[in-house]
C-alpha positions in Angstrom: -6.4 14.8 4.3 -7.0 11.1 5.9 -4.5 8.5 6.2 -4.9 4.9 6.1 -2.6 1.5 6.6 -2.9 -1.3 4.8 -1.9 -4.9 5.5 -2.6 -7.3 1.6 -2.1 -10.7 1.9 -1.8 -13.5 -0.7 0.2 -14.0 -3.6 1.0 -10.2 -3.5 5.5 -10.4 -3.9 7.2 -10.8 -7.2 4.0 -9.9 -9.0 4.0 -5.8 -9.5 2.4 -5.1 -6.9 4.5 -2.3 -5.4 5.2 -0.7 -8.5 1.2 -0.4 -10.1 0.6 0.9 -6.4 3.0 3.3 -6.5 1.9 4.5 -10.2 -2.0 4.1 -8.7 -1.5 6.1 -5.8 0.8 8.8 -7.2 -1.5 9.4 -10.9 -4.3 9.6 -8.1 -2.8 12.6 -5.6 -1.5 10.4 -2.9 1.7 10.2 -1.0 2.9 7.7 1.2 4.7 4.4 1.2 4.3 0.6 0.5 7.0 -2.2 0.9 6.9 -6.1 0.8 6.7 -7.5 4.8 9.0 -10.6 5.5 6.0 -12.6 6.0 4.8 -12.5 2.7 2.7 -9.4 3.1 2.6 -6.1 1.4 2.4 -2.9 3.8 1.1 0.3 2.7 0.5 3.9 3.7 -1.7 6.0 1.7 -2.3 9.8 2.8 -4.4 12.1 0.7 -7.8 13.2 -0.3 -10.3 10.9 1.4 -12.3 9.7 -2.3 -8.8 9.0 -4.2 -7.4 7.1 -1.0 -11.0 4.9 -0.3 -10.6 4.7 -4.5 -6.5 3.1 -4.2 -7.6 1.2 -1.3 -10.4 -0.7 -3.3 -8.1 -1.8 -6.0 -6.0 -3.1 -3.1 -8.5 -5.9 -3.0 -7.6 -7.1 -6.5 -3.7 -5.8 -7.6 -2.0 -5.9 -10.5 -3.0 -9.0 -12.9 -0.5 -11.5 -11.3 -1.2 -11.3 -7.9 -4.4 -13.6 -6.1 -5.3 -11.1 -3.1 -6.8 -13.2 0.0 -7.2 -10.2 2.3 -6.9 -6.5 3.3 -6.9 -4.9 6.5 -7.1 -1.5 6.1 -7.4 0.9 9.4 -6.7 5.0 10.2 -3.0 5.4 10.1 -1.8 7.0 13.5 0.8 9.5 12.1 1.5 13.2 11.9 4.0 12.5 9.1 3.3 14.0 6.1 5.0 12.8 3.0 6.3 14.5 0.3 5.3 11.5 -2.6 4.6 8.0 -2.7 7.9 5.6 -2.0 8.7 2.0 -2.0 10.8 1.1 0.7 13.0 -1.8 1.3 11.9 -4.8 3.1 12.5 -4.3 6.9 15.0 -7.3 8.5 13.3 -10.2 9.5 12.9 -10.5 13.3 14.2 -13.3 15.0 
C-alpha cells in the first residue's frame, strides 16, 4: 500500500472537483481524504495500491471539466493512518 498528498492549485473550488475525486478514487480501490484549503487549494490523501494511486494522481493534473489546473504537488504521505474509504472533509478555519 503507498500513500501520497496532494496539493492542486487553480480554478479547482466550486467546480466538482471533490466530488469526481472522491467517485475516482473510491471506483479505483482507494481510501483517503480530499477537502477545499482556505487559500484556494484542494488537499488530497490518497492510500492504496501503488498503479491505481500514480493512475488518480494523474487525473489530478486535469479534474473534472470545469476546473483549469495550474499545478500539483504530489509527495509520500507521512502517516500510519489507515482509512476505512475515501471522505471529503470540511474546509479547515482560516488562520489568522
Amino acid at each position: 500500500m503507498t500513500s501520497k498528498h496532494l496539493l492542486i492549485s487553480g480554478k479547482v473550488h466550486g467546480v466538482g472537483f471533490r466530488y469526481n475525486l472522491q467517485h475516482r478514487a473510491t471506483a479505483s480501490g482507494l481510501t483517503g481524504w480530499c477537502r477545499n484549503l482556505p487559500d484556494g487549494r484542494l488537499e488530497a490523501l490518497l492510500q492504496g495500491d501503488e498503479d491505481a494511486v500514480d493512475v488518480v494522481a494523474h487525473w489530478c493534473h486535469e479534474g473534472p471539466v470545469s476546473a483549469q489546473v495550474e499545478h500539483v504537488e504530489i509527495r509520500d504521505a507521512q502517516t500510519e493512518e489507515k482509512f476505512p474509504d475515501f471522505e471529503i472533509l470540511p474546509t479547515p478555519a482560516r488562520s489568522c
